[in-house]
gemmi code that builds the backbone of each chain (N, CA, C; Angstrom):
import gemmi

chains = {
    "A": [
        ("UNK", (65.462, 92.894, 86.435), (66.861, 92.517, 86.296), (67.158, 91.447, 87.369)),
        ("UNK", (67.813, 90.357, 87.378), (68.277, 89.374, 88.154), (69.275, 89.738, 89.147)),
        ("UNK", (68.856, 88.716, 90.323), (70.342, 89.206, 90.931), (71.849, 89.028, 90.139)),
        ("UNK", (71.899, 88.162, 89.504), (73.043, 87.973, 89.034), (73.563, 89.627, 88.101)),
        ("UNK", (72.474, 89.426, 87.365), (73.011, 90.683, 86.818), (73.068, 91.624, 87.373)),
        ("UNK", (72.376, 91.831, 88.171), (72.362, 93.487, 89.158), (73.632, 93.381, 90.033)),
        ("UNK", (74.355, 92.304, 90.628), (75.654, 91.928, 91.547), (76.544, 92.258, 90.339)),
        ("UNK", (76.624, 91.878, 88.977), (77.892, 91.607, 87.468), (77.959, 93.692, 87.363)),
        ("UNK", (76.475, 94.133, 87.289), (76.476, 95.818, 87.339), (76.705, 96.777, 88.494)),
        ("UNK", (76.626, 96.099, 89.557), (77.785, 96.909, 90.395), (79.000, 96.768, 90.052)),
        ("UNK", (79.164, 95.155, 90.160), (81.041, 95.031, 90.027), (81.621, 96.127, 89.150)),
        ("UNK", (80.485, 95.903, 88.208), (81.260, 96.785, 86.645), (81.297, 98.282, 87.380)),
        ("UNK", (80.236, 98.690, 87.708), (80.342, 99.974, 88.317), (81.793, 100.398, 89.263)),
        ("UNK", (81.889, 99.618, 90.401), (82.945, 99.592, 91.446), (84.187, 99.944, 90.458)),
        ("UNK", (84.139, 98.761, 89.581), (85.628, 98.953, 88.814), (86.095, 99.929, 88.262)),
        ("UNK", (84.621, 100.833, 87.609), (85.143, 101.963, 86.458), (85.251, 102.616, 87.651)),
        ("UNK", (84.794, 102.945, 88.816), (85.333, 104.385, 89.932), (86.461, 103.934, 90.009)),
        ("UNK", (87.674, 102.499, 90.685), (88.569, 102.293, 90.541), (89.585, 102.570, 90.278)),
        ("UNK", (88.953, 102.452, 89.009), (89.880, 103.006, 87.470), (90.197, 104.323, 87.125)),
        ("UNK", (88.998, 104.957, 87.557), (89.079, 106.740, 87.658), (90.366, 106.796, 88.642)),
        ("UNK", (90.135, 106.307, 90.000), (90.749, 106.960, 91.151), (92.499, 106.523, 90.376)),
        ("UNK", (92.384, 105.353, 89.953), (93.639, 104.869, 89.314), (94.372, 105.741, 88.961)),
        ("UNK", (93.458, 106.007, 87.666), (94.366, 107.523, 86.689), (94.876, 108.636, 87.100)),
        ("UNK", (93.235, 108.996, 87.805), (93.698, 110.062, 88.546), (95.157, 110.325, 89.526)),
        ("UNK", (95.334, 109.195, 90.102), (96.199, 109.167, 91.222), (97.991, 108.791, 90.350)),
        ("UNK", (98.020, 108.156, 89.488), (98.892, 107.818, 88.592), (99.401, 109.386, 87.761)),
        ("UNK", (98.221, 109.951, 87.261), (98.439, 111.554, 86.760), (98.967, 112.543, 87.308)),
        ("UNK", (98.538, 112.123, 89.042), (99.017, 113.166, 89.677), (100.438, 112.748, 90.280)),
        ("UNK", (101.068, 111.529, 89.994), (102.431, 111.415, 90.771), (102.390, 110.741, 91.570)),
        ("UNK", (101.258, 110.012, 92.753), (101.056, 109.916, 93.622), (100.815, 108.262, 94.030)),
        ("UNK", (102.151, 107.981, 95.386), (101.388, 106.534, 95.598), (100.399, 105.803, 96.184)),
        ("UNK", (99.964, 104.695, 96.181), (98.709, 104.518, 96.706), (98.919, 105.320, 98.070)),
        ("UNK", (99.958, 104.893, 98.849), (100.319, 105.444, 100.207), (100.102, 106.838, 100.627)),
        ("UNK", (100.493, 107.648, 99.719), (100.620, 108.985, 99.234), (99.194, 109.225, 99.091)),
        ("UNK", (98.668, 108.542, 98.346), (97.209, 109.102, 98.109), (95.989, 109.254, 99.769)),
        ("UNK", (96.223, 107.535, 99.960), (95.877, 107.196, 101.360), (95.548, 107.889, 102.259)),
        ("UNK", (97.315, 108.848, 102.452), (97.350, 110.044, 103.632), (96.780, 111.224, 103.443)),
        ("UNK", (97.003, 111.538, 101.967), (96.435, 113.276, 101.679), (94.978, 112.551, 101.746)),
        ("UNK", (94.472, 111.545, 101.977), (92.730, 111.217, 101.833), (92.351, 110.900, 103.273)),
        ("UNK", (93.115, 111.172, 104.126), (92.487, 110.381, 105.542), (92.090, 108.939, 105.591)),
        ("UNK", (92.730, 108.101, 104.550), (91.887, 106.619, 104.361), (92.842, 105.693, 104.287)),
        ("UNK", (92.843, 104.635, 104.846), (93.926, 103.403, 104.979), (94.573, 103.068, 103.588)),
        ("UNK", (95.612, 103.214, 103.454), (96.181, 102.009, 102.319), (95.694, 101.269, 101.931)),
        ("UNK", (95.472, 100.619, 102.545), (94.754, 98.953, 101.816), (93.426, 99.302, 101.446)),
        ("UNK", (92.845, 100.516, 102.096), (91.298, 100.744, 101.323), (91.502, 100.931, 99.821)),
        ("UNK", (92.653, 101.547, 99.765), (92.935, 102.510, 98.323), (93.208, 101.559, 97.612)),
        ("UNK", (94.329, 100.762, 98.003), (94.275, 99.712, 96.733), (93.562, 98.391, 96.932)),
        ("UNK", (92.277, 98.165, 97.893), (90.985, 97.432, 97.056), (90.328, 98.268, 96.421)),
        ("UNK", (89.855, 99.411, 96.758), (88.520, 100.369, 95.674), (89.599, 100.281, 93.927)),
        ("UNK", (91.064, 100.446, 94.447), (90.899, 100.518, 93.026), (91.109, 99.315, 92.330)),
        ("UNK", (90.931, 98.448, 93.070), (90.431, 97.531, 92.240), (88.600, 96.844, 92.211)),
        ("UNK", (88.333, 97.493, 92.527), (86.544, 97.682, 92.392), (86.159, 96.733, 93.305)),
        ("UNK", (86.894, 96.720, 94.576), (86.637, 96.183, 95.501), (85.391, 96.652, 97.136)),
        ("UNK", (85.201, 98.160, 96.603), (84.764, 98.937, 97.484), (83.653, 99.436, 97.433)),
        ("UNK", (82.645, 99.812, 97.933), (81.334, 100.136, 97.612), (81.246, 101.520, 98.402)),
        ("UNK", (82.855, 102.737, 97.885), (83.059, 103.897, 98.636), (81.769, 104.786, 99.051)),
        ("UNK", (81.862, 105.023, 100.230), (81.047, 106.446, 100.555), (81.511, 107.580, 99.970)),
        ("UNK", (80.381, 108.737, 99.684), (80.377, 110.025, 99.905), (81.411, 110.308, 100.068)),
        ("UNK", (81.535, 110.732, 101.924), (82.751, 111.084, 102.156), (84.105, 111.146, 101.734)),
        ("UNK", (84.408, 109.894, 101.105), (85.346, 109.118, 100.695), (85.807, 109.611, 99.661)),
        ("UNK", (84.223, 109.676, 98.586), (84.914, 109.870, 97.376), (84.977, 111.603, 97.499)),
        ("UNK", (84.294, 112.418, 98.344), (84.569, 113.457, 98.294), (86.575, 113.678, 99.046)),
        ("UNK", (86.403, 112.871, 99.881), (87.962, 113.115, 100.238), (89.282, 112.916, 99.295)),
        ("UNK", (88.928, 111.498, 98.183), (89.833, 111.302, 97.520), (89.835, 112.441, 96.569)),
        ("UNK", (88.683, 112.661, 96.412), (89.088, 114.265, 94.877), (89.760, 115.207, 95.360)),
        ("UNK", (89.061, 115.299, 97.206), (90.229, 116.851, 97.231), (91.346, 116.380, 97.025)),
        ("UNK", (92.297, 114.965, 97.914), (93.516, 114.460, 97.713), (94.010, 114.252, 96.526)),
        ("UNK", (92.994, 114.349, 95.260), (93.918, 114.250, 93.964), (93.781, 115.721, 93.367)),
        ("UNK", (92.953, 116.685, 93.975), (92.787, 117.733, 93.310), (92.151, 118.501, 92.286)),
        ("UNK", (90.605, 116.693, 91.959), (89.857, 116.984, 91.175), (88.377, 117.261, 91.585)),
        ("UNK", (87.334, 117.620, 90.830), (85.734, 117.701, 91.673), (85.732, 116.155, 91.466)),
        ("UNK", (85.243, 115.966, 92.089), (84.077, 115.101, 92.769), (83.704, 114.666, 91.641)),
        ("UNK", (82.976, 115.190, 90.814), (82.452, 114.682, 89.661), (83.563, 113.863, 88.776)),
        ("UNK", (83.910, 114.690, 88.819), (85.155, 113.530, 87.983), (85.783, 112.404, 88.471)),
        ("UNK", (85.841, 111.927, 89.154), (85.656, 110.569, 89.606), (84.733, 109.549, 89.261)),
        ("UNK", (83.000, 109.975, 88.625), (82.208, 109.683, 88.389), (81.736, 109.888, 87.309)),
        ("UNK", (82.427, 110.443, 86.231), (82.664, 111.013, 84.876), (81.859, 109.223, 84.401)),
        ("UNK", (81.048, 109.481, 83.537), (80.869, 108.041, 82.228), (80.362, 106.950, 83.151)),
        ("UNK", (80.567, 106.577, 84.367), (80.190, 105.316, 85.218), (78.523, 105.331, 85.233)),
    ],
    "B": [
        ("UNK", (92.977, 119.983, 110.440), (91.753, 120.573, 110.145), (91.258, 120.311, 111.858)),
        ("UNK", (90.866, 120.588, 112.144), (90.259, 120.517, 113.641), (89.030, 119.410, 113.454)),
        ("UNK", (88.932, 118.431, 114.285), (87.490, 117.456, 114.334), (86.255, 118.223, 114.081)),
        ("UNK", (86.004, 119.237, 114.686), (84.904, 120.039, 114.975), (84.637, 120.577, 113.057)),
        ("UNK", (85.361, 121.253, 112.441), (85.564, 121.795, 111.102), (85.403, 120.709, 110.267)),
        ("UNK", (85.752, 119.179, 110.775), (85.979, 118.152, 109.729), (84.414, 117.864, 109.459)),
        ("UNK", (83.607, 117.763, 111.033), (82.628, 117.101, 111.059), (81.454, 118.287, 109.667)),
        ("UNK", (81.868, 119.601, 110.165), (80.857, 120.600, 109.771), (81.084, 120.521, 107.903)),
        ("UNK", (81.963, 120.811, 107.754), (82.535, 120.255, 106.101), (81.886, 119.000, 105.721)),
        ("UNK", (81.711, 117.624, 106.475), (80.866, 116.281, 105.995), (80.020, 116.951, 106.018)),
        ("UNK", (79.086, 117.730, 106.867), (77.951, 117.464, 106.778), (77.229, 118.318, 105.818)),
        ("UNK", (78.048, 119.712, 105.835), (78.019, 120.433, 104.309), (78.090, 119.947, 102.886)),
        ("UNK", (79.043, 118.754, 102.942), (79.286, 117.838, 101.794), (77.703, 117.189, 101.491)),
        ("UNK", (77.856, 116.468, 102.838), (75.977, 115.607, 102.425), (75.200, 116.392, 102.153)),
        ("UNK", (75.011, 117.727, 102.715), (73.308, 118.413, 102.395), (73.322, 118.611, 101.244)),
        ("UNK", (74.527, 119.284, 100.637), (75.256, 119.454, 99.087), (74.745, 118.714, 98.212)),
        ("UNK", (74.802, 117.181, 98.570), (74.551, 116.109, 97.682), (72.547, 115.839, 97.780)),
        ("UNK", (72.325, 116.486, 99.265), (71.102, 116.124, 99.119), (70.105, 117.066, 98.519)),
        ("UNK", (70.524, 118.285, 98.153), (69.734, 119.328, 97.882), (69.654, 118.852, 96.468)),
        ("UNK", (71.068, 118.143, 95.809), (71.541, 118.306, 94.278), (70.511, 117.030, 93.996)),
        ("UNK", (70.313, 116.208, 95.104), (69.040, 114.902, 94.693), (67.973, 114.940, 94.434)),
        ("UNK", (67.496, 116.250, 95.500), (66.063, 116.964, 95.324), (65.862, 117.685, 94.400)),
        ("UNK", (66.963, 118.435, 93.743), (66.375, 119.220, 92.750), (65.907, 118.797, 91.672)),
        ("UNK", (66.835, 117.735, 91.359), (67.164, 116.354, 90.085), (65.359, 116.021, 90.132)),
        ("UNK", (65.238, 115.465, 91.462), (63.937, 114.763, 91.967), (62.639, 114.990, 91.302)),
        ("UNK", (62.900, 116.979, 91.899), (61.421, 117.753, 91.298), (61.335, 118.210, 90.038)),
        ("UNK", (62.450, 118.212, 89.581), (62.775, 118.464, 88.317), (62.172, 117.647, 87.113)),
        ("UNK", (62.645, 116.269, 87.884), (61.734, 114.849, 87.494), (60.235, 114.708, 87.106)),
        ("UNK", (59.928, 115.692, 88.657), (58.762, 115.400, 88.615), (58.136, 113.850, 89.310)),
        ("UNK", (59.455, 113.588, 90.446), (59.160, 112.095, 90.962), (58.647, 112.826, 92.858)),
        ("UNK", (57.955, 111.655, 92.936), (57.778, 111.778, 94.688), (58.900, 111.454, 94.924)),
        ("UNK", (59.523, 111.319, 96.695), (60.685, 110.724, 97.219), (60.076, 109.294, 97.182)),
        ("UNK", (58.748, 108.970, 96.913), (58.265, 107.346, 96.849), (58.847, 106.832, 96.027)),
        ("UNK", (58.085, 107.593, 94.663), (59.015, 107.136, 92.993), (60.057, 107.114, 93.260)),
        ("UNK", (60.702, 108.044, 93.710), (62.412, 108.010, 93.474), (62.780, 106.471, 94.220)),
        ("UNK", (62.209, 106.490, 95.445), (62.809, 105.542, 95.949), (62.641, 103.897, 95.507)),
        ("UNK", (61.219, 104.188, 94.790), (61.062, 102.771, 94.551), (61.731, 102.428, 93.134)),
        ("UNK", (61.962, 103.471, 92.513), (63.005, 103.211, 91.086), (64.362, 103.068, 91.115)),
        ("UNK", (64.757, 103.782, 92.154), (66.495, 103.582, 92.794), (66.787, 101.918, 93.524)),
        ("UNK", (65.212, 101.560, 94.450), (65.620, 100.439, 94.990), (66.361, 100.843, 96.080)),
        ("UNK", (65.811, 101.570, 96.924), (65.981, 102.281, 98.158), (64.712, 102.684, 99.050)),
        ("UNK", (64.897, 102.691, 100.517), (63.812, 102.482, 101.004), (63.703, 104.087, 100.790)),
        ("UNK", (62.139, 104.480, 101.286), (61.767, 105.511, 100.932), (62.607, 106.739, 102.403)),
        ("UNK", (62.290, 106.326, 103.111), (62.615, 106.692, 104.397), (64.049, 107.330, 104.271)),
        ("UNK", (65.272, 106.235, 103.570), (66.278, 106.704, 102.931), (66.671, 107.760, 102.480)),
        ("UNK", (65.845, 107.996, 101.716), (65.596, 109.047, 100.141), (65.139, 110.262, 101.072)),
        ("UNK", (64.533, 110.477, 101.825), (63.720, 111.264, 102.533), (65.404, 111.679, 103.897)),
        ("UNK", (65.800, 110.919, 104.167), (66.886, 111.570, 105.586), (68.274, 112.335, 104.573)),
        ("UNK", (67.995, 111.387, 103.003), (69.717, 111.740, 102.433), (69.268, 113.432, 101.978)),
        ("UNK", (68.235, 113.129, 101.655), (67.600, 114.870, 100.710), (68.262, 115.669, 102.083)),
        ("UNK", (68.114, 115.129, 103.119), (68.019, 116.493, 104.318), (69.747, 116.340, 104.789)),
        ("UNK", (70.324, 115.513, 103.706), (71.987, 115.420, 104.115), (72.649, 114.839, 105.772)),
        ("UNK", (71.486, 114.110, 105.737), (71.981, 112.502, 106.933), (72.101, 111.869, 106.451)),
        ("UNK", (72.879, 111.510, 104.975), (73.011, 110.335, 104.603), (74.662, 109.924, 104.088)),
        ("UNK", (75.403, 109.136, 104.315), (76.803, 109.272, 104.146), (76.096, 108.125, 102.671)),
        ("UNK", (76.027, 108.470, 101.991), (75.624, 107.562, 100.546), (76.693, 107.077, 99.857)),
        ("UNK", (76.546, 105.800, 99.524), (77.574, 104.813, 98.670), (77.505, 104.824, 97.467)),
        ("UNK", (78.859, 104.560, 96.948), (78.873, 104.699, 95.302), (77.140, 103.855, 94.780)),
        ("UNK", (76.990, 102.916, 95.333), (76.175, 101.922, 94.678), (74.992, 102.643, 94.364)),
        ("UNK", (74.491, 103.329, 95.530), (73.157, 103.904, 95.805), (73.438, 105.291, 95.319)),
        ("UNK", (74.631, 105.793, 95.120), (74.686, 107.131, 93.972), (74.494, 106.750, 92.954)),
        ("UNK", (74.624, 106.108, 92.268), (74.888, 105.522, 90.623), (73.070, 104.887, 90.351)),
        ("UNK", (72.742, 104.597, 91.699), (71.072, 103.884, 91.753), (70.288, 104.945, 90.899)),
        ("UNK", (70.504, 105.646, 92.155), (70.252, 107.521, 92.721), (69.920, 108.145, 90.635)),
        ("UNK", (71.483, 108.131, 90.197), (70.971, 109.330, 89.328), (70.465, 107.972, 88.324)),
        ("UNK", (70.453, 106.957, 87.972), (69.384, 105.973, 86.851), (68.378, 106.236, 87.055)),
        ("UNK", (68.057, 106.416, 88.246), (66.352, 106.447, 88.490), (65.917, 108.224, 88.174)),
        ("UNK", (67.011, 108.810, 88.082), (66.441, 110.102, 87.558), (67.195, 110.476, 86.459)),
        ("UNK", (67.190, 109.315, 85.750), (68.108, 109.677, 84.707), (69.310, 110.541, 84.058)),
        ("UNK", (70.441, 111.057, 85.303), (71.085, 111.929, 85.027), (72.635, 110.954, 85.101)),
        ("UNK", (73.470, 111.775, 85.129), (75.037, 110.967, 85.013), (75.205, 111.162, 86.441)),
        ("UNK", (75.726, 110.057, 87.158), (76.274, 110.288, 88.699), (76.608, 111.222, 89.014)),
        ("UNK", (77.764, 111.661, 87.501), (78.483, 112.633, 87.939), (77.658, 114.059, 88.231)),
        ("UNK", (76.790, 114.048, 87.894), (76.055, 115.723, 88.149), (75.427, 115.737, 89.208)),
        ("UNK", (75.085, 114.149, 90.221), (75.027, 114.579, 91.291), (75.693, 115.172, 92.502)),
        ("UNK", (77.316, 115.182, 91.732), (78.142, 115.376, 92.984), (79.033, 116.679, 92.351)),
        ("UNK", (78.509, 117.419, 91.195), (78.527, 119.021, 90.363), (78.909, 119.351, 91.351)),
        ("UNK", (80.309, 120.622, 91.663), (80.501, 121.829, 92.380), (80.078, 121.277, 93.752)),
        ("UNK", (80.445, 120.010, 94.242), (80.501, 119.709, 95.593), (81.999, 119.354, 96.515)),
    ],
}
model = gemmi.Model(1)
for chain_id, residues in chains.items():
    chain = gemmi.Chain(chain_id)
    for i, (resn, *xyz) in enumerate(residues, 1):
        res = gemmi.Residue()
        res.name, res.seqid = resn, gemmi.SeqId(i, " ")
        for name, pos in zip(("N", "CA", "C"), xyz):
            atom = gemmi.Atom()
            atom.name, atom.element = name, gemmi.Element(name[0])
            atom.pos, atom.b_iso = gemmi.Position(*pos), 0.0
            res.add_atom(atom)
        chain.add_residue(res)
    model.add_chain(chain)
structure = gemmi.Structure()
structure.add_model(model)
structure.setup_entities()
């Protein structure tokens, strides 16, 4: 696989977690800000990842599920 | 949450993820070599995250379960 394409299949990747955290966080009521704090993680992190700006850790994504109240896995559902 | 509780919870989180890599792994039927050289990760890597020293990135999760053919999401099952 090329770099080009292997850099175009992360992006795509980054975006669909994004997009999860999106819904998720939209479903639950919650603003980016809101989300941010119940996650221990800056604002501005929250709204670059969700825009597939982020190449989140572990941690991270384990923190944002507890803060939305879902597993872990589901964040990572289809990606 | 107390620092001390936060740290012990990460690191419960990682071994979590690293046991769920290894099992995937042998299950496979891959060395941590294979794994690593099909993920596109150094081997050494593959070998500290199994033992849950590894704060792992979306990128290299999503590597992680292609190379063992499973959905991301079941690497991070009931974590």
């Amino acid at each position: 696989m090329t770099h080009a394409s292997d850099k175009l299949r992360l992006q795509r990747q980054r975006g669909a977690f994004g997009h999860r955290v999106r819904e998720h966080r939209l479903s639950a009521g919650l603003s980016q800000e809101e989300l941010a704090e119940a996650a221990g993680i800056h604002r501005t992190y929250v709204s670059s990842l969700e825009r597939g700006q982020r190449n989140v850790s572990l941690d991270n994504i384990i923190a944002l599920a507890r803060a939305l109240k879902v597993d872990a896995a589901q964040l990572l559902e289809g990606i």
